[in-house]
N, C-alpha and C positions, 0 to 999 in steps of 0.2 A: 861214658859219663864225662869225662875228658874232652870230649867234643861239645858235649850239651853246654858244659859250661862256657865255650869260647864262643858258642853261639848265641847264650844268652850274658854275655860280657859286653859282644863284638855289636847285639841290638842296643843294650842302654849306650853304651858311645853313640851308636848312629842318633840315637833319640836327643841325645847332649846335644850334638852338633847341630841339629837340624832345630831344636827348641832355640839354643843361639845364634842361627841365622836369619829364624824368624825374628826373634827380639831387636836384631841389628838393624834388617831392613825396617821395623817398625817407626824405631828411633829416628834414624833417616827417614822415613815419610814424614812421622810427625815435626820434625824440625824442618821440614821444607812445607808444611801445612800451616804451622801457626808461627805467628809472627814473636812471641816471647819467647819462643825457645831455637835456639841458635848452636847448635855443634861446631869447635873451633880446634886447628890440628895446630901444631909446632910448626910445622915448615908449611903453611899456605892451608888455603881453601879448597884444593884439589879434590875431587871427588875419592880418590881413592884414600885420600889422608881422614880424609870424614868420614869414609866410611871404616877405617882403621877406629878413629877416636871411639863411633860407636861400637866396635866392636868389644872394645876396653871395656865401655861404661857399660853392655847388657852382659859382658860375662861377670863383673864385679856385681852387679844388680845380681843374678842369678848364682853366685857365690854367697852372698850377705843372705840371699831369702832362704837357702838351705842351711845355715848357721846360725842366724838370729829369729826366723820365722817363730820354729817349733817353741824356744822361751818367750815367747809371746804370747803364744797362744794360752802357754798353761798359765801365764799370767791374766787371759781374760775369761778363765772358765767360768766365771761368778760374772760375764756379761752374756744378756738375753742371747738366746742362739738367733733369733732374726739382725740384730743387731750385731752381732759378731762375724754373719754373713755378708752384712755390705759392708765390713771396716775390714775386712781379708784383703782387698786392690787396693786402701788405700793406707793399710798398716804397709802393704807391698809396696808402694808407690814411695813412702820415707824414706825405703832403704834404696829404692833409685835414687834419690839425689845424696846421698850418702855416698853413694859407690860414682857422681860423677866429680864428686869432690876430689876424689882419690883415683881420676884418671889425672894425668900429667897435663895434658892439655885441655880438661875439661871441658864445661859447656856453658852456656846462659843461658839463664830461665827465672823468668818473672814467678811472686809466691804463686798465684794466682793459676797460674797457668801447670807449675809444676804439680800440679792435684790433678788436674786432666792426662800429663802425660802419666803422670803415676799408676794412675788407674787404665787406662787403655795396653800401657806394657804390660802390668798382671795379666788382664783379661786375654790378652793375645798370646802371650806366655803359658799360663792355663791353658787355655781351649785350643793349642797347639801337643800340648805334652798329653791332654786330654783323648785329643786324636789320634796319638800315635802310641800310647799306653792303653785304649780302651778293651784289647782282647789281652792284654799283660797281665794275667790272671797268675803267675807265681809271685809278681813284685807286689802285687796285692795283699798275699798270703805271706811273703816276709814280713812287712812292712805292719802286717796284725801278730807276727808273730814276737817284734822286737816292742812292739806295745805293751801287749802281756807279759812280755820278759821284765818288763822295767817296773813294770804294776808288781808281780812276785817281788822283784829287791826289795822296792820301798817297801812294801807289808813288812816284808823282812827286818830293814834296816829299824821301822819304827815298832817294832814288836808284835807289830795286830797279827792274829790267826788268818791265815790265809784258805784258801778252798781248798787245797792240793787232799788235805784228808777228808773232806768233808761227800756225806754222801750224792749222789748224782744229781742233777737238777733238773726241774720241769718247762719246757719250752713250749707253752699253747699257742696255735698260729690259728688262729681264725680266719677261713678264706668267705669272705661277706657273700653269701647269695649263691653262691656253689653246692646244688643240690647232690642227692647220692649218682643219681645218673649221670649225672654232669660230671662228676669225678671220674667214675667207672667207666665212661665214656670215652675222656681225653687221658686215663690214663692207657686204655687199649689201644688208641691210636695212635698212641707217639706224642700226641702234644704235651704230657706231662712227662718226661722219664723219670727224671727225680722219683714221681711217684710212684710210677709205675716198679720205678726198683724196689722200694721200699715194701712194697703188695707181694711182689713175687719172692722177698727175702724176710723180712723181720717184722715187718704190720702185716696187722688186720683192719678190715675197714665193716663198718654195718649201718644202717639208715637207721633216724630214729623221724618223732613223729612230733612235732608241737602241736600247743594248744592252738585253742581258735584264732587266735592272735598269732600269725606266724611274721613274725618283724623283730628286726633288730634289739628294738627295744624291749620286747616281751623276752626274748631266748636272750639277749645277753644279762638282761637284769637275774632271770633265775641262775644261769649260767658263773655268773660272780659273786650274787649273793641270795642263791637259794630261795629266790621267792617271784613268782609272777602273779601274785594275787594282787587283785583290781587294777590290771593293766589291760583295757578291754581289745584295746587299737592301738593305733601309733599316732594317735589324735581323739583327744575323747575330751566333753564340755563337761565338765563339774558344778551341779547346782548352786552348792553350799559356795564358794567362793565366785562363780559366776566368771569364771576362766576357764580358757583351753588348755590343755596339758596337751602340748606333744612333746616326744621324748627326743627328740635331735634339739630343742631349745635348754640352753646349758640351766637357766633356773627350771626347767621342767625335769632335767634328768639328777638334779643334786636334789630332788624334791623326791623324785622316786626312788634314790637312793637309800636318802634316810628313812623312808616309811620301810623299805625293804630291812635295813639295818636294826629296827627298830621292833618288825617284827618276826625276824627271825633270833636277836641276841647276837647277831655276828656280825663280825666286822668285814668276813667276804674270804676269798678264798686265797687271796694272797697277802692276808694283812702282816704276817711275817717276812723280811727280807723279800719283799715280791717286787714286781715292776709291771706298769700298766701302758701299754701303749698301743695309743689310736683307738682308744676304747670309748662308751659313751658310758660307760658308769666304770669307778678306780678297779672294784675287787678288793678293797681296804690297803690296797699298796700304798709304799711309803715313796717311792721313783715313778714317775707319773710324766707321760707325756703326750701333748695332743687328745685327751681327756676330758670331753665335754662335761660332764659334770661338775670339775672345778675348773674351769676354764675361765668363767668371770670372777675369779678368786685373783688377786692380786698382790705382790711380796715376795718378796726371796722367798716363800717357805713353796710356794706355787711352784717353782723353778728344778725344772729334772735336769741333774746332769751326766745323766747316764749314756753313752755315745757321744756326748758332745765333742771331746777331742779326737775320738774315731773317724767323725764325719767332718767337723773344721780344720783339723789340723795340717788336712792338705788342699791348698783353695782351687783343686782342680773340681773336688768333691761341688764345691758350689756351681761351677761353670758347667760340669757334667749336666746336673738337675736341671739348669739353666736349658742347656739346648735341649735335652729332651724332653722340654717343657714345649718350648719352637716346635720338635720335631711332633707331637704329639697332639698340638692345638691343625697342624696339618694336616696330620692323618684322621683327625676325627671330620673336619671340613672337606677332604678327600671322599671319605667312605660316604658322608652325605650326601655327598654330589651324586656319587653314583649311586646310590641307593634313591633319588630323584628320577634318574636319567634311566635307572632300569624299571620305574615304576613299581618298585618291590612295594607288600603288602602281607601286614600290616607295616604300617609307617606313621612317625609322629615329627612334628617340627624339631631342630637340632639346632638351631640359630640362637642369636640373642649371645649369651652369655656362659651359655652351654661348652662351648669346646673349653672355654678356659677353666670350667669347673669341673671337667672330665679330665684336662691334665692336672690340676691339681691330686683330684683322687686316684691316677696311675702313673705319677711321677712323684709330684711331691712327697706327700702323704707317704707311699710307698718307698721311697728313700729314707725320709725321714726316720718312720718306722723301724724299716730293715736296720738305718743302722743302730737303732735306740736298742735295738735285740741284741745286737751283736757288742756292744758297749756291755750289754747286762754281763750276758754271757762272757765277755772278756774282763768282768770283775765278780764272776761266780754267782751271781745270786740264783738265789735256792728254786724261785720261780718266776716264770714271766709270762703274761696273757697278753697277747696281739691280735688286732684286727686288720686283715689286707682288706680295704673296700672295693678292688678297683674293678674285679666283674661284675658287682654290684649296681653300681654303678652305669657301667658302661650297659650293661644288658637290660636295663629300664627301658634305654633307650634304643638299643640295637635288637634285642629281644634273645632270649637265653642262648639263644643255639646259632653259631652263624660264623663266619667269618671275623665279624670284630670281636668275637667276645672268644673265639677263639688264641687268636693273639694274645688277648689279656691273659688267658690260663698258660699259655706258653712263658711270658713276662713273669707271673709268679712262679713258676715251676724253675728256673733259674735265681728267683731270691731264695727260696729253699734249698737250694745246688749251695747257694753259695753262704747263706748258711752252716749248711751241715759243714763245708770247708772249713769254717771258723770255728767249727767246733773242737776243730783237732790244734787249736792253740789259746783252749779254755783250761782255768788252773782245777776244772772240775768235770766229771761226766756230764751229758746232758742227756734227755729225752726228749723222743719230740712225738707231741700227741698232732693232730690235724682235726680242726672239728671246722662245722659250719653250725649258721644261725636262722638259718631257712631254708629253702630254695627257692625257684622263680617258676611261675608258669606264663605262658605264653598267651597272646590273643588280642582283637583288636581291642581299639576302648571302648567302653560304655558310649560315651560320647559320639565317636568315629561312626560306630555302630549302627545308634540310634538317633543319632541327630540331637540328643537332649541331654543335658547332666542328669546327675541323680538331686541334684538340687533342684534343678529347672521340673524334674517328674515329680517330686515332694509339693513345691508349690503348685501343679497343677493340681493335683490329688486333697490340695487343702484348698482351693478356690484361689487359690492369691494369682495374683498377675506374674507373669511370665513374661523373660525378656526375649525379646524377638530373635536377638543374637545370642548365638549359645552359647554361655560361660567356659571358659577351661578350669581344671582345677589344679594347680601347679603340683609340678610333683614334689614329696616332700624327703629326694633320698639324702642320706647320709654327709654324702661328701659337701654338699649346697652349704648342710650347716657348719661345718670341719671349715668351712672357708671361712665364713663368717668369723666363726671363734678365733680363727688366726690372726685375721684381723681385728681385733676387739669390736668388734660390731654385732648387736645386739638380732637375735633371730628372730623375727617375729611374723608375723600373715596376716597383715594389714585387718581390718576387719574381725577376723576370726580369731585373733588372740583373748580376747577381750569383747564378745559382740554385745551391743548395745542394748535397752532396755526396747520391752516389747515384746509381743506373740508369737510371731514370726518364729518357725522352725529353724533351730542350729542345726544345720547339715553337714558332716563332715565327714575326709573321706581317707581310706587307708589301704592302698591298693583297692580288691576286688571288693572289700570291704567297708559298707558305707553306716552311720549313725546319725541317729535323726533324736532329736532332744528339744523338749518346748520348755522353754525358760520361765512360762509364767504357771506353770504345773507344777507345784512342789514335790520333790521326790520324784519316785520313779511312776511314771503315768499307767493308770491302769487300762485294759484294752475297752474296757465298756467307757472310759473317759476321754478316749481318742476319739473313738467310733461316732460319740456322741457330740463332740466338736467338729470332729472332720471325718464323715459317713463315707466317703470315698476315697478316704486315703487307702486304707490299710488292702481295701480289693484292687484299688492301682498298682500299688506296689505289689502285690502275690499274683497279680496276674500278668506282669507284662515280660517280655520274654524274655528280656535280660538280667531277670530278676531269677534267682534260685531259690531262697527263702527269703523268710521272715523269722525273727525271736523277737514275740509281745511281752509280757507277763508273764513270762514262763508255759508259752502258749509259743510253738512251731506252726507256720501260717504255711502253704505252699498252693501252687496255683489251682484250678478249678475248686476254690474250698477245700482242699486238702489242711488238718489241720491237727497235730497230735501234742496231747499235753505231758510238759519234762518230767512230770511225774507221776505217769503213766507207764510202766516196763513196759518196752518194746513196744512203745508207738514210736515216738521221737526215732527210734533207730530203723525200722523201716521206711518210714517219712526220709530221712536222711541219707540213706542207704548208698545212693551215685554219690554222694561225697567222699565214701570209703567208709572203712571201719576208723572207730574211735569218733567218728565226724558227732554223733548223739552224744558223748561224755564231754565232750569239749565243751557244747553248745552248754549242757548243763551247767557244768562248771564256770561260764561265763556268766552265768544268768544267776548264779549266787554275788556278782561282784557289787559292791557298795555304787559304784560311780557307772554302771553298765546302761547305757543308753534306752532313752523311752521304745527307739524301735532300732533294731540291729537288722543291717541287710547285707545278705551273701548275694554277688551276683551268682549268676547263671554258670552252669560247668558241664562241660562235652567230657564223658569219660573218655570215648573215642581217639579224640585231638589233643585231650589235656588241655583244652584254651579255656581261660574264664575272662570276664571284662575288666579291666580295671578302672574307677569310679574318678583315678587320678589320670596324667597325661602319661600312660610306661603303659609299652609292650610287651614287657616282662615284670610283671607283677608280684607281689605278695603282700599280705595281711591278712586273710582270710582261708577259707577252706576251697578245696578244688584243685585235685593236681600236685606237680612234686615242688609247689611252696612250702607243704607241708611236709617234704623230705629231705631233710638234713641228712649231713654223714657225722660220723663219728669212723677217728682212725688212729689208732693207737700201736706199740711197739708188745708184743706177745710175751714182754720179759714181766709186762703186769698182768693185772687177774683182767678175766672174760668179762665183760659189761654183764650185767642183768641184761637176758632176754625178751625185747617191747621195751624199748626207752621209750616210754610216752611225756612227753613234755622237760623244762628247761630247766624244772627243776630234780629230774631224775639223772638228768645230766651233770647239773652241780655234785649230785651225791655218789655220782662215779667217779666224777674230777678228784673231790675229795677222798673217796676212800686212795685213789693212787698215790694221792700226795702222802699219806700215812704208810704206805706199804714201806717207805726209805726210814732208816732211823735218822731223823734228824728234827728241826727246830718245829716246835709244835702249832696248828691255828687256836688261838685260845676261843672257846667258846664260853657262854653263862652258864653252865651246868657246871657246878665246882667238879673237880677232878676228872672230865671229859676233856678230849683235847682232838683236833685234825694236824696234819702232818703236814710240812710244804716242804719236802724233801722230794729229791727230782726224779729226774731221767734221762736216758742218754737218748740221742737222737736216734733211734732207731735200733734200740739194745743199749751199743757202747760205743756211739760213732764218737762223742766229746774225749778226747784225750788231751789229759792235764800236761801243759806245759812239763818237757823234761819229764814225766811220768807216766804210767799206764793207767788206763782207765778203770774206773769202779767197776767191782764185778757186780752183775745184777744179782738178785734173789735166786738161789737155784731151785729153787719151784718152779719159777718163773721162766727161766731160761730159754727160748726155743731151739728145738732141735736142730741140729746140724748149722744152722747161723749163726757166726759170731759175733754178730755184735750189729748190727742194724746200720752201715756206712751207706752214703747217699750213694748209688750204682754212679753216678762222676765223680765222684774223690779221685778216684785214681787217674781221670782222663782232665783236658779242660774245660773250664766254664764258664762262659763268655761274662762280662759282667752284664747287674743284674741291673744298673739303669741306663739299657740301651734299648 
C-alpha cells in the first residue's frame, strides 16, 4: 500500500513537472513568435535567463489557475455552458498576466496581444495535462469524490435535507438503436464487459417489441410519457394544419409532448426531482438538458445546471472533447475510405457534413450527457433518463454489425464503467435500468436497389413526370437535429416542412417505412377514391418487389392481389405472417390513428438475412416492420419485480418503468386521479453498486433481493477504467 502510494505521489510530480516545462517552452516560443510580447531577465537577455524568467511566470500562471480557477467557476454557474466553455482560456489567460506581474523581472505585452497569449498557454497547458492524466483514472475518482464531499457540507451547513437517508435512485441509460441481439451479442464477445458483468451478476435482460412505428420518437414519447397514440412515423403530413410533424424538429417534439400530456393527465415519468438528458421529449423533469422539445424555449428557466461544474471546472474536460472531436471526425473519414477501397456492400455516401455530425453524436453529445448523469447523481436526485445516440447514429451509416459500430458499443460500455465508478461517491444508492428504443436492421436502400425512390415510384404509379435523376431522401437521424438545436438553428426539410398547395402526393419517408398523403383529399382518402383518381398506383406499389405491403382504409394490400381486411380475424395475420408475430395488431393499431396516412408502405423484408430497404439514405434502418428494428432490450437489476411477459409496445414499457419507481418509498409521480400516485424513487446500479458518500448503501427490498449477489457493482470497480472520452 505504502508503495502504491509513492507511485502514485511520485506520477503527479512527474505530471507537474512536465505540464511546467511545457508551459515554459511555450512562453518562449510565443515571445519569440509575436512581436508584443517580449520576456525580459535581471542580468541580460541571455537565453538561459529567459528562459528562467519564463519559468517563473508559467509556474505563478499555473499556481493562480489551481487557487483562483475553481472560485470562478462557481461564480459563473448561471453562465450558458457553451459560453463558459470558450471563457475557460481566456478567464486562464487573466491570471497569466497576473502571475507575470509578480515575476521580479517580468515581461511586456501589448492589451491586444496578451488575449492570444493567454489563451494558447491554457490550451497547451490543458491538452498537455490532458495527455498525461487521460488513463489517471483514481485522480478522477478523487477529484468526484471531494465534489460530493463539499456538496454534503453545504447541504449541511444551510440546513436542506440531504440524500444520505433517502431511498435509492433511478438511473435510465438509453443506449439509441441497440437492439436485443446487438447487446447479447457484444456482451458475449467482450466488447461490452461492463455489461457483460452485470448479466452474469445482478441484471436481467429480455427483448421487447414495438409498434409499427419502431423510432425514436414513437418508443421514447411512450417511454416518458405513456402514450404513442397518433404517432404513425417519424415524419407524417397532417391535413388539418397542412404541415409536417417530424419528431427530431424541436416545435414537432414540444407538440407531441403536450398532446401526450394531455392525454394521458401526466406529467411524465420523472416530473418529481427527475432529470432529462439528451432526450427529445423532458419526461416532465425539472433538470433538463440537451432536450429537444424545449430547446427553442429561451430564459434562465431553460437552463440545466446539473453537471455543469463537474464538466467545467476543470478546462482539461473541454480540451479532452476538443481533440476527440479531431480524433473522431478522422476515424470516421478513415473507415470511409476504406470501406471505398474495399468495395464493401451495402454502402452509402459519408461525405458532406457527415463526419462532423457523427462526432458530435459520439463525442459531444456523449460527454455532455455522461457528465450531466453524473452531476445528477452527485446531488442525489431521485431519477434520471438518458439517451446515448451514438450507435445510432453511427450504424445508419455503417450498418448495425461491423467494425465501426463496434467500437461505438465499446466507447459506451466504458461510460457505464465509469459511471457505475461515480456511484460509489453519491450521497444516495443508485439503480441502473439499461433500456433501448428500437433496434436496427440491415439492407441495401430502396433507392441503391432499385434505381428509384419511393417518391419518384408514387409519381410514376399517379402519371406525373418523373425526374430523370433520382432523388435521395436525407436521412433524418437524431444527432443531425441535436446539432441543430445546439446551435439555435431552426430544423426544418426544405420543402417538406410545409409543402405547397396542389395534388401532387406528399411523400415521406421513415426508415423502411414510406407514407403517401393527397393534400387535396379531405381526411383520410378512401381506396375506391384513390383507385378512381390514380388506377395504377395502388397495383404499382403492391406489386413491385421492394414493396412488402400496403395499409389502404383498413384494407392490407400485398402483391399478386393479395389482400386481407383489419377487421377480418386472421386475415391480416396470415397476409402478414414473414413480418413476425404481433406485425397484424400493430398494423391495426396504426390504422385507428387520427393523422395516419392515406396510404402506408412497409418495404420488402427477407426473414432469411433480416434486410429490409430503407426509403431514407441508412443501411441500417428502422421505422417500420421487418427484422430486429423491432427488437429492443430491456435490462434491469433482479433487486425489482420481473417485467410482464411480451412487453408489446412503448407504452408497456413506461408502465414497468413506473411500477419500479413506486416499488422505493419515496417522493410520489402525481397523477389526475385524486389519491393515485407513481413513485420516482430509485435504484442502485446494479442491486447496490451507489454507495452514499461516508455511508453504506440502501438496502434493496428483500423480496427483491438476488441471491447470492450483493449488490449489482460494474465487474471494473475494482480494476481500472480507462476514461470514457477517448
Amino acid at each position: 500500500m505504502l508503495r502504491g502510494r509513492w507511485r502514485t505521489t511520485g506520477a503527479a510530480l512527474v505530471r507537474v513537472v512536465l505540464v511546467w516545462a511545457v508551459s515554459t517552452l511555450t512562453m518562449m516560443a510565443l515571445a519569440g513568435i509575436l512581436p508584443d510580447f517580449r520576456l525580459r531577465s535581471g542580468d541580460g537577455d541571455s537565453v538561459t535567463q529567459i528562459g528562467v524568467t519564463a519559468a517563473w511566470g508559467a509556474g505563478a500562471f499555473g499556481l493562480l489557475s489551481a487557487l483562483v480557477w475553481p472560485v470562478l467557476v462557481r461564480g459563473l454557474l448561471l453562465v450558458p455552458a457553451l459560453v463558459l466553455g470558450l471563457l475557460v482560456f481566456f478567464l486562464n489567460g487573466s491570471l497569466l498576466l497576473i502571475a507575470l506581474s509578480l515575476v521580479p523581472s517580468g515581461g511586456q505585452v501589448a492589451p491586444e496581444t496578451a488575449v492570444v497569449v493567454a489563451a494558447v498557454m491554457s490550451a497547451v497547458a490543458s491538452a498537455t495535462s490532458t495527455a498525461l492524466a487521460v488513463r489517471d483514472d483514481e485522480a478522477y475518482r478523487r477529484r468526484l469524490y471531494r465534489l460530493a464531499d463539499r456538496r454534503r457540507r453545504r447541504q449541511r451547513r444551510s440546513g436542506a435535507r440531504g440524500a444520505d437517508g433517502a431511498p435509492p435512485g433511478l438511473v435510465f441509460l438509453q443506449l439509441d438503436g441497440v437492439g436485443y441481439e446487438v447487446l447479447r451479442r457484444a456482451a458475449g464477445s467482450g466488447l461490452m464487459p461492463a455489461v457483460a458483468g452485470l448479466l452474469d451478476s445482478t441484471h436481467r435482460v429480455t427483448s421487447w417489441r414495438t409498434d409499427w412505428s419502431s423510432q425514436t420518437g414513437a418508443s421514447q414519447l411512450g417511454i416518458l410519457h405513456g402514450s404513442t397514440f397518433d404517432v404513425p412515423a417519424f415524419r407524417w403530413y397532417e391535413k388539418d394544419t397542412g404541415e409536417v410533424v417530424v419528431c427530431n424538429r424541436p416545435t414537432s417534439a414540444a407538440e407531441l409532448q403536450r398532446r401526450a400530456v394531455e392525454r394521458t393527465g401526466d406529467g411524465g415519468l420523472l416530473s418529481l426531482d427527475g432529470a432529462s438528458r439528451g432526450n427529445l421529449f423532458s419526461g416532465g423533469a425539472d433538470q433538463l438538458a440537451l432536450v429537444l422539445s424545449v430547446s427553442a424555449r429561451r430564459g434562465p428557466a431553460n437552463r440545466s445546471r446539473a453537471g455543469y461544474f463537474a464538466y467545467f471546472s476543470d478546462p482539461a474536460n473541454a480540451v479532452r472533447t476538443a481533440l476527440s472531436f479531431v480524433a473522431e471526425v478522422g476515424r470516421e473519414i478513415g473507415q470511409s475510405v476504406r470501406a471505398r477501397l474495399r468495395e464493401e456492400e451495402p454502402r452509402i455516401g459519408r461525405g458532406g457534413w457527415y463526419p462532423l455530425i457523427r462526432a458530435f453524436a459520439t463525442v459531444v453529445e456523449r460527454d455532455v450527457v455522461v457528465a450531466a448523469v453524473i452531476g445528477d447523481m452527485l446531488a442525489g436526485r431521485a431519477a434520471v433518463y438518458a439517451d446515448l445516440v451514438a450507435y445510432d447514429e453511427v450504424a445508419h451509416h455503417s450498418g448495425p454489425r461491423g467494425r465501426d459500430t463496434d467500437q461505438v458499443l465499446t466507447r459506451l460500455d466504458r461510460s457505464l464503467a465509469l459511471i457505475g465508478r461515480v456511484a460509489e461517491h453519491a450521497p444516495r444508492a443508485y439503480r441502473l435500468v439499461l433500456l433501448s428504443d428500437h433496434g436496427q436492421s440491415p439492407g441495401e436502400t430502396f433507392l441503391g436497389r432499385y434505381g428509384l425512390s419511393l417518391k419518384d415510384l408514387v409519381r410514376a404509379g399517379c402519371g406525373l413526370p418523373v425526374s430523370r435523376r433520382a432523388g435521395r431522401t436525407r436521412s433524418g437521424a437524431e444527432a443531425r437535429a441535436a446539432v441543430l438545436a445546439a446551435l439555435h438553428r431552426p430544423v426544418e426539410e426544405g420543402e417538406e416542412a410545409r409543402p405547397g398547395p396542389g395534388s401532387d402526393p406528399v411523400v415521406l419517408a421513415s426508415g423502411n417505412l414510406g407514407l403517401i398523403s393527397f393534400p387535396d383529399v379531405p381526411g383520410r382518402a378512401t381506396r375506391e377514391r384513390i383507385e378512381r383518381a390514380h388506377p395504377a398506383l395502388l397495383t404499382t406499389l403492391a406489386n413491385h418487389p421492394g414493396v412488402g405491403f400496403l395499409l389502404v382504409d383498413g384494407v392490407v394490400l400485398g402483391a399478386g392481389g393479395a389482400e386481407a381486411r383489419l377487421d377480418v380475424p386472421g386475415a391480416a395475420e396470415e397476409l402478414l405472417a414473414p413480418f413476425g408475430p404481433g406485425a397484424a395488431e400493430a398494423v391495426r393499431r396504426t390504422d385507428t390513428f387520427p393523422h395516419v396516412a392515406d396510404v402506408m408502405v412497409n418495404s420488402a423484408y427477407d426473414p432469411r438475412t433480416g434486410e429490409v430497404h430503407a426509403f431514407e439514405e441508412q443501411i441500417g434502418s428502422h421505422g417500420g416492420l421487418g427484422g430486429e428494428q423491432g427488437h429492443p432490450f430491456l435490462m434491469w437489476p433482479t433487486v425489482l419485480s420481473e417485467p410482464d411477459g411480451g412487453l408489446v409496445g412503448a407504452e408497456a414499457v413506461h408502465a414497468v418503468l413506473r411500477r419500479w419507481v413506486r416499488e422505493a418509498d419515496g417522493p410520489q409521480v402525481p397523477v389526475v386521479l385524486p389519491g393515485e400516485a407513481g413513485g420516482v424513487a430509485g435504484a442502485v446500479i446494479g442491486g447496490v453498486v451507489g454507495r452514499g458518500v461516508g455511508g453504506a448503501s440502501e438496502p434493496a427490498a428483500e423480496n427483491h433481493r438476488p441471491e447470492g449477489a450483493a449488490g449489482g457493482t460494474f465487474p471494473s470497480v475494482e480494476g481500472a477504467v480507462r476514461d470514457e472520452t477517448r
